[in-house]
N, C-alpha and C positions, 0 to 999 in steps of 0.2 A: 546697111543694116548693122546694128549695134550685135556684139554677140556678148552675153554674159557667161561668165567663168564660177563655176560651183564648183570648191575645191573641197575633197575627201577625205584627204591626206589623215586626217584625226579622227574617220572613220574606220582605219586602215585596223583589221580585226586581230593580223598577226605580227602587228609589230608592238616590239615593245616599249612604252612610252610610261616617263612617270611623269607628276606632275609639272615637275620646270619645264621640259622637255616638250610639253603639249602648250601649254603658254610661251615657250620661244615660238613652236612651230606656227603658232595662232598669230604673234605678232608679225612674223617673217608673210606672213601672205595678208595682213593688213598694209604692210609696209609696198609687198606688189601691187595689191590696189585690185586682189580682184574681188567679183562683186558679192561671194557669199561665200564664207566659210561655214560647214558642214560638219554637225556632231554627233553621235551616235546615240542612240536610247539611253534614258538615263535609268542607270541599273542600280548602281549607291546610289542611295536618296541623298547621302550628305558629300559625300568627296565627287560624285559627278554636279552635284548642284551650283558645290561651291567651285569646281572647274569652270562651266558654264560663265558664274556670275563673275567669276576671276578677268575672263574673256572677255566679258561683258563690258568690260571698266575700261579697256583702251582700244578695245573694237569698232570705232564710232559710224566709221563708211560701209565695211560692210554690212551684209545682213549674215544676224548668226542664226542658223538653220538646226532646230534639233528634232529629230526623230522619233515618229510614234506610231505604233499598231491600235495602239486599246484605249479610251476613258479617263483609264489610269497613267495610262504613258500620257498623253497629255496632260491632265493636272501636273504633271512629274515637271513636264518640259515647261508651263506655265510657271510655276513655280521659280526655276532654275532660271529663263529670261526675263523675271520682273524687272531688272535693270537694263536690261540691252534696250539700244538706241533704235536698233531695227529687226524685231523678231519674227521667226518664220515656225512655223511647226512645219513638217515634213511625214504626211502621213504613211509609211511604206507596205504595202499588203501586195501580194501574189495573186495572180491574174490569171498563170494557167495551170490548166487540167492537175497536172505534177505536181506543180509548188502550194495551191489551193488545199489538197489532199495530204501533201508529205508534212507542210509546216503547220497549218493548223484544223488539218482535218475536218475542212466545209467543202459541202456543194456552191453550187455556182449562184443559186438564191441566197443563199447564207451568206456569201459572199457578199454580195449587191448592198445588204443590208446594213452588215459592216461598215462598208465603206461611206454608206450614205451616214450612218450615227457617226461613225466617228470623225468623218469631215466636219460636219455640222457642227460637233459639239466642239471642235477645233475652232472651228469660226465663230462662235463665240466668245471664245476666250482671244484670240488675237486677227486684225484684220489681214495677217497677211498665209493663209496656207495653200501648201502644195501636196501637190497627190501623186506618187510613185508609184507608176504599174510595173511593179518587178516581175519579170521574166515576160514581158508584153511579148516579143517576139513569137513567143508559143504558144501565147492564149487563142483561144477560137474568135474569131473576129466578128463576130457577131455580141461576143458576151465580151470582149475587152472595148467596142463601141458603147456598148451599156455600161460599163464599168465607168469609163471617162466618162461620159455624159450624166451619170449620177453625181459624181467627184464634183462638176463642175456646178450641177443642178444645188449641189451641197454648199458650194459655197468655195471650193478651189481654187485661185486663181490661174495657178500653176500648173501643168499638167508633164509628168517627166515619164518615157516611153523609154525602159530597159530591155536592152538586149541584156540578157543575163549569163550564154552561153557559146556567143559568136561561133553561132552556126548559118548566120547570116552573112552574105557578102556587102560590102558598100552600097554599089546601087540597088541592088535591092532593099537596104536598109532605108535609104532615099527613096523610094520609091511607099515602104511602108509609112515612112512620117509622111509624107504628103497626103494621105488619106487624112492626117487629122489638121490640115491648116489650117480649117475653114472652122473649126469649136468652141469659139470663144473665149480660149483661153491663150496663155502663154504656154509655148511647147518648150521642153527640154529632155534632153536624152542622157542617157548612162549607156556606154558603149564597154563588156569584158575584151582586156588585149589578148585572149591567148594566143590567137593568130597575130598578132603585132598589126591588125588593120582596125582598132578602134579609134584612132587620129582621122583616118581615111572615111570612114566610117559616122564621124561627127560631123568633118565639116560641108560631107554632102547632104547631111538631117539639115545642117545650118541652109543651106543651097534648096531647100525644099520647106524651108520657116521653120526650123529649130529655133528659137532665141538663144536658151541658156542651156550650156555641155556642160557637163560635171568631169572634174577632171582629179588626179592625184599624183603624187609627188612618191616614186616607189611601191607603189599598188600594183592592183590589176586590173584596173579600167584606164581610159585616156589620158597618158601621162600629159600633164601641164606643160613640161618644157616643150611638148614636140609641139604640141597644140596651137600655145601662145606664139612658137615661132614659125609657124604655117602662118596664124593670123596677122603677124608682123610681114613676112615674105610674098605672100598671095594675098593680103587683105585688100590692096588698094585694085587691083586686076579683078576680084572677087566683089566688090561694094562692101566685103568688113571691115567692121572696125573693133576693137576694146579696151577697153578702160588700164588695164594692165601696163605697169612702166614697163617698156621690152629695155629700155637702157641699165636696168638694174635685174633683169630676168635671171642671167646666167650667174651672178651672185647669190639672189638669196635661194634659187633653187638650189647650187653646190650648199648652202647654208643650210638647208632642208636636209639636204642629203646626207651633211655630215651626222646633224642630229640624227636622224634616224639609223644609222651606220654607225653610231656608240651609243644608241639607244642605251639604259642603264638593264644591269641584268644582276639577279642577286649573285652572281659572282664577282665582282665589284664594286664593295660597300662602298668607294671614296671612287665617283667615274664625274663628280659634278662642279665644277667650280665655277663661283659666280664671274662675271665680267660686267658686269653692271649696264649692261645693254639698254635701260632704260632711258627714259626722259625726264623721270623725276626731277623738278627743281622746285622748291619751295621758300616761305620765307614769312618772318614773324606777321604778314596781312592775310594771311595764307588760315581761313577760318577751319573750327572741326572738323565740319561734314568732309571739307576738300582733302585735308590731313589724314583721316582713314580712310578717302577712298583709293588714297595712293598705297596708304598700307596694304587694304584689299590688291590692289592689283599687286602689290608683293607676294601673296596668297595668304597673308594672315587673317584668319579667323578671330576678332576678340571681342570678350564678351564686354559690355558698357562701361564696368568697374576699369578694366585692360584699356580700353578707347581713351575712358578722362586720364589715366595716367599719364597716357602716349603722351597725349593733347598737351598735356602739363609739360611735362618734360619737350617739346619740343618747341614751347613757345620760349621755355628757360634755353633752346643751344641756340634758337633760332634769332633770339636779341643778339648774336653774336657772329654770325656767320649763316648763309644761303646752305637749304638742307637738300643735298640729293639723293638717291637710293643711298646708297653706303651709310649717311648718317643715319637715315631712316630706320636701316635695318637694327645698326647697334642701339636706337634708342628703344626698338622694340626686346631686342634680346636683354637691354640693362634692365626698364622699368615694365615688362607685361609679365602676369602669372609669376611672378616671384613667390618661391614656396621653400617649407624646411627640407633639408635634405632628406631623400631618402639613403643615398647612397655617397658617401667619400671616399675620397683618394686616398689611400695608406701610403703604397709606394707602388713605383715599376719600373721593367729593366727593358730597355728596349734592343734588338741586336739589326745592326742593316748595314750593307756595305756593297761593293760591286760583285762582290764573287760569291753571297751566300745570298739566301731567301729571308728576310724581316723578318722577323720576330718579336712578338711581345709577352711578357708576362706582368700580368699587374692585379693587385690586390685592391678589392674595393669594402670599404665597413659597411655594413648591414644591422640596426639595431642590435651593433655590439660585436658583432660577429663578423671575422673576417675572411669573405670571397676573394677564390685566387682564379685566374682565367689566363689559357695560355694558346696563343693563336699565332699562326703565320697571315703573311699577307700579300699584297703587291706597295711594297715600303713600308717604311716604320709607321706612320699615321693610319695606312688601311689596317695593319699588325695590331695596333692597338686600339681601334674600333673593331676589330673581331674578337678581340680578348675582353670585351665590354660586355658585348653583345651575349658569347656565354657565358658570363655570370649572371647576367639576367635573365637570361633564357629567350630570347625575345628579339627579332628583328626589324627594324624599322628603316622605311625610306629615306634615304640620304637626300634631302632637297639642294642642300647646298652646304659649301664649306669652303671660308672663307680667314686666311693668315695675312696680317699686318703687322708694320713695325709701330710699337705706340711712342716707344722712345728711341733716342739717339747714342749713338757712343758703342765700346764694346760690350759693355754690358744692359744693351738695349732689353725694355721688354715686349715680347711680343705678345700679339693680341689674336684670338682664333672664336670664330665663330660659327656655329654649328648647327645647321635647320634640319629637323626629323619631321617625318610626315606618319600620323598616324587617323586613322578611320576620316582621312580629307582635311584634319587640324593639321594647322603647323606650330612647331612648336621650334622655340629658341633660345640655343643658350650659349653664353660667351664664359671663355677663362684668358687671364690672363698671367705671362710669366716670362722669368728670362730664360726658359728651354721653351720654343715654339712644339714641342711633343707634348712636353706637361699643359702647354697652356690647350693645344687641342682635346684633349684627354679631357680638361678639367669643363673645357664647352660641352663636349660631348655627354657628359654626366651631367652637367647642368640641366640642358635640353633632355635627356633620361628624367631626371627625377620630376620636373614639369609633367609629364606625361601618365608616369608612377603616381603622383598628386590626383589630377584630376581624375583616375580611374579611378582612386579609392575613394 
């Protein structure tokens, strides 16, 4: 029996992830091969949509799975997978007594109803959804039978049976999924590890027609690593099998782990450096539509005017040399959204060394008027994007940052470029100079006053 792997991991409530961060995490478990990656309600209508669609764009095998209670939360998630290759909606509603009452304050009729409308109207909009009995374990079983067989009467394919509070033991959990083999649906489980038996606990559901476990990567349901390598170790004694490379398992899980383990946190404005992990490779046959959708999966957002520029300028490098991420990006921070300054460099004095804390002070002009900002950091370049940051008043997500040599010799110039993330726009700006601090500095404000622009 095949087992399928629904991973969480970007479900994960309390970690903190910005957007580069949740686009490696999305790639690293495309890259495992397992079969659904799993997203959370979309609460921005614009930076969760455009995460989604980001996802969307190099996700091609699995299925990307988002999350909905209401009407509304599906149009949301509709919205958000119009591009995905293989879309799921993921309906999740509470099933007992407890969770029915504490989260959204319905009877058990009330209930029924819900779930019948909002599968329904799911399954009109995409043929593929699933139905989430959260907290199944302690619903009355009599109304969690009527719950599934609505869901499924709805239009459900999928039917996923949460233990919410692992107050269950293993086989007894096996023993509760085997009541629903026989439903006509696909079953899948969500097991909590607080007892550390939610691995145990899955692949005896699996042993009783579970298909697909949900699993995550530093969560609190069935960690993946242990999982995938039960079903690698016991699969063939077991009749499992899945889809997962176990030859690259203990890689990109540490790779997971790292991300999440320097997750970014506003205490470190410069925590992101690109390494161009991508596949981009392009080249002058290489038509529009394809040219921005690589940009998209960069996460740029641009409006049509921004797109024919790119487009422009990239058929002008691309007569000349094959384009990958790296070119990509500086063709987007030289030619998109180019606007007047709001903000200039006057001067700045930066202090860093081994035995004291960075510092920066630097003054920026202001129609006329000259802002002074002075800020410590972790090195001279975090130093002098915190001294940025208060003269504006204003903080924004560091997506990425990114120092090259443009020229050769010792008076090389160097070249910095600078992604800010604001309400899910990204936004990009490059400087270049023979002190690599000026030239970051001067990215930095670039990509600032782009953003200054379009607010006003």
């Amino acid at each position: 029996m095949k087992i399928k792997i629904a991973d969480r991991t970007l479900c994960w409530s309390s970690a903190v992830f910005g957007f580069k961060e949740k686009i490696e995490i999305a790639r690293q478990l495309e890259r495992l091969n397992v079969n659904i990656v799993e997203l959370p309600k979309i609460e921005n209508d614009k930076t969760d949509i455009l995460l989604t669609r980001t996802i969307a764009s190099f996700v091609k095998n699995a299925v990307i799975s988002v999350a909905a209670a209401t009407k509304e939360d599906v149009d949301k998630a509709v919205l958000s997978l119009n591009t995905a290759k293989n879309p799921r909606i993921r309906v999740e509603l509470p099933v007992s007594c407890v969770g029915m009452e504490y989260s959204l304050h319905m009877k058990a009729p009330k209930m029924i109803e819900m779930i019948k409308e909002t599968v329904a109207y799911a399954k009109g909009k995409v043929a593929d959804v699933e139905f989430c009995a959260v907290d199944a374990t302690r619903a009355e079983a009599d109304f969690l039978k009527e719950a599934v067989n609505t869901a499924i009467e709805s239009g459900a394919n999928v039917v996923t049976l949460c233990d919410s509070t692992a107050e269950i033991l293993p086989d007894k959990f096996g023993e509760f999924v085997a009541e629903f083999a026989s439903i006509g649906a696909e079953i899948g489980v969500m097991c909590e590890n607080n007892n550390g038996l939610a691995a145990a606990d899955a692949i005896i559901a699996a042993g009783k027609g579970a298909t697909t476990v949900k699993t995550c990567v530093g969560g609190s349901i069935t960690p993946l690593e242990t999982f995938a390598s039960i079903l690698k170790n016991c699969g063939n004694g077991c009749d499992f099998e899945a889809s997962v490379k176990f030859t690259e398992l203990n890689r990109i899980i540490n790779q997971i782990s790292w991300i999440i383990n320097n997750a970014k946190t506003e205490k470190n404005s410069l925590s992101v450096v690109s390494s161009y992990e991508t596949d981009i490779e392009l080249d002058a046959n290489d038509d529009k539509e394809t040219v921005l959708s690589q940009v998209l999966s960069l996460g740029y957002d641009l409006s049509e005017e921004d797109g024919a520029k790119v487009y422009e300028e990239f058929l002008r490098v691309a007569d000349k040399k094959r384009i990958t991420a790296k070119e990509l990006d500086a063709i987007v921070a030289n030619v998109a959204l180019q606007v007047p300054p709001t903000y200039k460099l006057v001067n700045y004095v930066v202090n860093s060394g081994n035995i004291i804390t960075s510092s920066a002070q630097i003054t920026l002009e202001k129609e006329g008027e000259n802002l002074q900002g002075i800020a410590t950091g972790d090195g001279p370049v975090d130093a002098a994007f915190r001294a940025v940051e208060q003269i504006i008043g204003c903080h924004y997500e560091l997506d990425d940052f990114q120092i090259q040599s443009v020229t050769e010799g010792k008076g090389a110039m160097g070249g910095a470029v600078v992604k800010l993330r604001k309400d899910g726009k990204l936004y990009s700006g490059n400087g270049i100079s023979t002190d690599i601090i000026a030239a970051s500095i001067k990215a930095y404000i670039n990509a600032v006053n782009k953003i200054v622009y379009e607010e006003a």
